[in-house]
C-alpha positions, -999 to +999 in steps of 0.1 A: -760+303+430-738+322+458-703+325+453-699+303+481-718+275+470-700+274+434-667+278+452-682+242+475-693+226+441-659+234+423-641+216+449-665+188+451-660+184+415-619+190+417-623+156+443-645+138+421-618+143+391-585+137+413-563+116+406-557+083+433-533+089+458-523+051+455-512+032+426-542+006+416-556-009+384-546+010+351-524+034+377-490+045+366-479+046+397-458+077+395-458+101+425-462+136+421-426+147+407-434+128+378-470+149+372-485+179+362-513+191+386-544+205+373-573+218+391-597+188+374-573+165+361-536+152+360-511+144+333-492+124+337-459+116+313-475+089+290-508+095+300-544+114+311-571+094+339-604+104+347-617+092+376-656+080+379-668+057+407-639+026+410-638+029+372-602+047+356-605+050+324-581+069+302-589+096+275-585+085+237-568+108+213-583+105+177-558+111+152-559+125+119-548+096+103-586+080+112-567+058+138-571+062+178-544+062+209-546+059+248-513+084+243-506+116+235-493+116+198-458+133+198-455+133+154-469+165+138-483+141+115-502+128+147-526+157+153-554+148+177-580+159+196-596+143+229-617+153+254-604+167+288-613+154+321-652+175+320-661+171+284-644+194+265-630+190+231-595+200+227-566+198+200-532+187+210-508+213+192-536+243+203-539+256+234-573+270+225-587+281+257-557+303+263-557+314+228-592+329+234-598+341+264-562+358+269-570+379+237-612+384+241-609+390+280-590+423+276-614+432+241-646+428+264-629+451+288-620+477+267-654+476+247-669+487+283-643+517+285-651+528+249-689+528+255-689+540+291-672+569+311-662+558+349-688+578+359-717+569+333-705+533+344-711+540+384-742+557+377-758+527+355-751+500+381-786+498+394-800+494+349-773+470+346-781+443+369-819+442+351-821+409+334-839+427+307-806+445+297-792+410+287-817+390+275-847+406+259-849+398+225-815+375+227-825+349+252-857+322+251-849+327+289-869+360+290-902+357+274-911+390+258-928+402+226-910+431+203-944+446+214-933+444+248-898+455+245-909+486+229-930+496+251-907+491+282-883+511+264-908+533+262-920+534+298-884+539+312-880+577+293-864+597+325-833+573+322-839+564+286-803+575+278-789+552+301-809+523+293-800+532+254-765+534+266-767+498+285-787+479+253-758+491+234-727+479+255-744+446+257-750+445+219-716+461+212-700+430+234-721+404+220-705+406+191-674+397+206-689+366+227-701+354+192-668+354+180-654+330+212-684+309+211-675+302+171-640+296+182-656+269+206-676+257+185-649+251+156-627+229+183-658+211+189-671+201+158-637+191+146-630+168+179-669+155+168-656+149+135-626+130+147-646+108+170-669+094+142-640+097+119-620+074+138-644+057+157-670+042+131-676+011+111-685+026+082-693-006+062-690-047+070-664-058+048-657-100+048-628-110+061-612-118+029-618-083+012-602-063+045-574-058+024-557-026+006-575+002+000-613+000+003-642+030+001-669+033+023-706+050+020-733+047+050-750+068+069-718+072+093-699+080+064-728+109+057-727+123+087-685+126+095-689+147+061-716+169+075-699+176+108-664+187+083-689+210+066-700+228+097-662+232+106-660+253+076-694+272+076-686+281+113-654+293+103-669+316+081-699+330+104-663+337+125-653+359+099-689+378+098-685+390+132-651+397+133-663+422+104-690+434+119-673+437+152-645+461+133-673+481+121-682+491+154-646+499+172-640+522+142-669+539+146-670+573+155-701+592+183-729+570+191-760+589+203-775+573+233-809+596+229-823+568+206-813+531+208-786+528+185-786+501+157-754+487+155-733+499+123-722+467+106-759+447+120-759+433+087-726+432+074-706+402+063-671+391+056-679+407+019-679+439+034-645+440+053-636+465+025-652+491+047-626+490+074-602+507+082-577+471+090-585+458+057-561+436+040-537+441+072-512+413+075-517+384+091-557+389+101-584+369+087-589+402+064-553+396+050-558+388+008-541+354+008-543+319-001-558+306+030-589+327+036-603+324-002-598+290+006-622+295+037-647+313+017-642+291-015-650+260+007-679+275+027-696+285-007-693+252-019-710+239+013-736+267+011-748+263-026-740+225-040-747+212-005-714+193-004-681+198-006-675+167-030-701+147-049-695+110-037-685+117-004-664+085+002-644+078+033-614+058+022-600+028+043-569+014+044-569-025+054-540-047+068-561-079+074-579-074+104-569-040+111-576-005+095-538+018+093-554+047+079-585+065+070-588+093+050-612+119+026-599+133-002-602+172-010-608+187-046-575+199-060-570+240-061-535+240-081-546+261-114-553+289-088-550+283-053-582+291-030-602+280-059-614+248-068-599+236-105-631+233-132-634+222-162-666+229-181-694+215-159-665+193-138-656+212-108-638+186-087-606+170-095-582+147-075-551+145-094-532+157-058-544+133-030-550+161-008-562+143+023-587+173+042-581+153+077-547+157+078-544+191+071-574+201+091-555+207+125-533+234+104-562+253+095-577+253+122-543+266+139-536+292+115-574+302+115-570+308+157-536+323+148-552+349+129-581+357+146-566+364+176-541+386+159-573+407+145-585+410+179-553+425+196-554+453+164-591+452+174-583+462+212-555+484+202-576+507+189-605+503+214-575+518+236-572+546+213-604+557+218-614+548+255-634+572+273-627+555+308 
């Protein structure tokens, strides 16, 4: 697509998502003093309108409490997530997009100035727009055999150092992009997660049993726990790059005679030992409470298949209406980031930790630290630029 023709659809698409210029059904009715303007969408103080064809509908926030509003929550305690105005999941508290690509922007950047001199750069313009650089052996896009890669690699041996040099960057960088697409991916599971959470009827209950406290199990119920555990699994898979992407900034002299495998190709957050930021303050490779609780968790997922047993949603009932869900967590007091055991008992619920409502922290502190491991990250791409 020319840059023309996106620049004709983005503006199509910012009329399509405008606000109305006159007050109608479900309008506020404020002008634009009492607004905040966004390219696709507008805010406006109580709150957020999408427009499709005559139809205004406003975007529900699903709370951590298992309820839903047509409102931003203002509490702490009401943490929500909703999706803006073209589909994406977002979490009020977090702006995540910023928190991403104002950190991984610059990293890419400076990744391309430690692989490439100015002038190494200039001359490998013409390998770099090849498709092949991109997407062999990483995209179904491109349909080649390892055979076939080979051999082009191969065939190409009077600029084989620069074609080495350009499989590398791209490896080098992808690295990084797995890193914001797990950060993506975490703010999208979780706003799933919420959805179901929140939006469900887990189980018919008669009228004269919808009160107090009731637990549910269906296949609903199954599958709000299954998108929590892939919150947690992708966390971790976030913490595999991030080590294997430190491997490769601290790494000193690549040779570009021979394709280079990538130093930490295999590693995994195990290995962070290796590197050189290890145990540094603050980064997901800090020894703390909160990221043995990451790993704890994910092992749990990994190897019992579950995080609890019975994996009950709970239900609070005031007559016809539900004030709270929640699912409880296994306690972790005897020592914390560990689940308490006893014998072959390894999940205990003397605390009433709820996991829903202190998901939206997690996930906070999580961005919070992984964005603070990628600026130490850049820094010392900086160190060692060669542009």
């Amino acid at each position: 697509m020319s840059m023309q023709a996106m620049i004709q659809k983005s503006s199509s698409a910012e009329r399509a998502f405008a606000a109305p210029d006159q007050p109608g059904e479900g309008h506020t009715g404020l002008g634009q003093a009492d607004c905040v303007w966004w390219p696709w969408w507008r805010i406006t103080l109580s709150e957020l309108w999408v427009k499709e064809p005559n139809i205004l509908k406003p975007i529900k926030y699903y709370c951590v409490d298992g309820t839903t509003q047509d409102a931003i929550p203002l509490t702490p305690n009401k943490a929500a997530f909703y999706r803006d105005a073209v589909g994406h999941w977002h979490m009020t508290g977090l702006d995540d997009v910023a928190a991403t690509d104002s950190i991984c922007i610059p990293v890419h950047e400076a990744i391309r100035m430690a692989v490439y001199t100015r002038q190494e750069y200039e001359d490998s313009k013409r390998i770099l727009e090849s498709p092949f650089i991109y997407d062999a052996g990483i995209d179904a896009e491109m349909k080649i055999s390892k055979d076939d890669f080979e051999k082009a690699l191969a065939a190409n041996s009077l600029a084989k150092r620069e074609l080495h040099q350009a499989l590398y960057w791209q490896d080098y960088a992808f690295l990084l992009s797995n890193v914001q697409s797990g950060l993506s991916e975490i703010i999208s599971t979780a706003g799933a997660f919420y959805e179901s959470f929140c939006s469900y009827e887990f189980v018919g209950i008669p009228k004269k049993e919808r009160n107090g406290v009731r637990r549910t199990d269906s296949p609903e119920t199954r599958f709000a726990t299954l998108l929590l555990h892939i919150i947690f699994v992708r966390m971790h898979s976030v913490l595999d790059y991030l080590v294997k992407l430190s491997l490769e900034v601290e790494r000193q002299g690549v040779n570009f005679d021979i394709y280079p495998k990538l130093r930490g190709l295999n590693a995994q957050f195990g290995d962070r030992k290796k590197i050189d930021i290890n145990k540094a303050i603050g980064t997901v490779f800090e020894d703390c409470v909160f990221i043995r609780t990451i790993e704890c968790v994910r092992t749990r997922i990994i190897h019992d298949g579950h995080l609890s047993p019975n994996q009950w949603i709970y239900e609070v009932w005031d007559g016809e209406k539900i004030s709270e869900r929640y699912i409880l967590f296994p306690d972790m007091k005897g020592n914390p980031g560990s689940f308490d055991s006893s014998g072959n008992r390894r999940s205990f619920y003397g605390d009433d930790t709820k996991i829903n409502a202190i998901l939206p922290a997690i996930i906070r502190e999580f961005y919070t630290r992984t964005t603070l491991t990628l600026s130490m990250l850049r820094d010392k791409l900086l160190e060692n630029r060669r542009w």
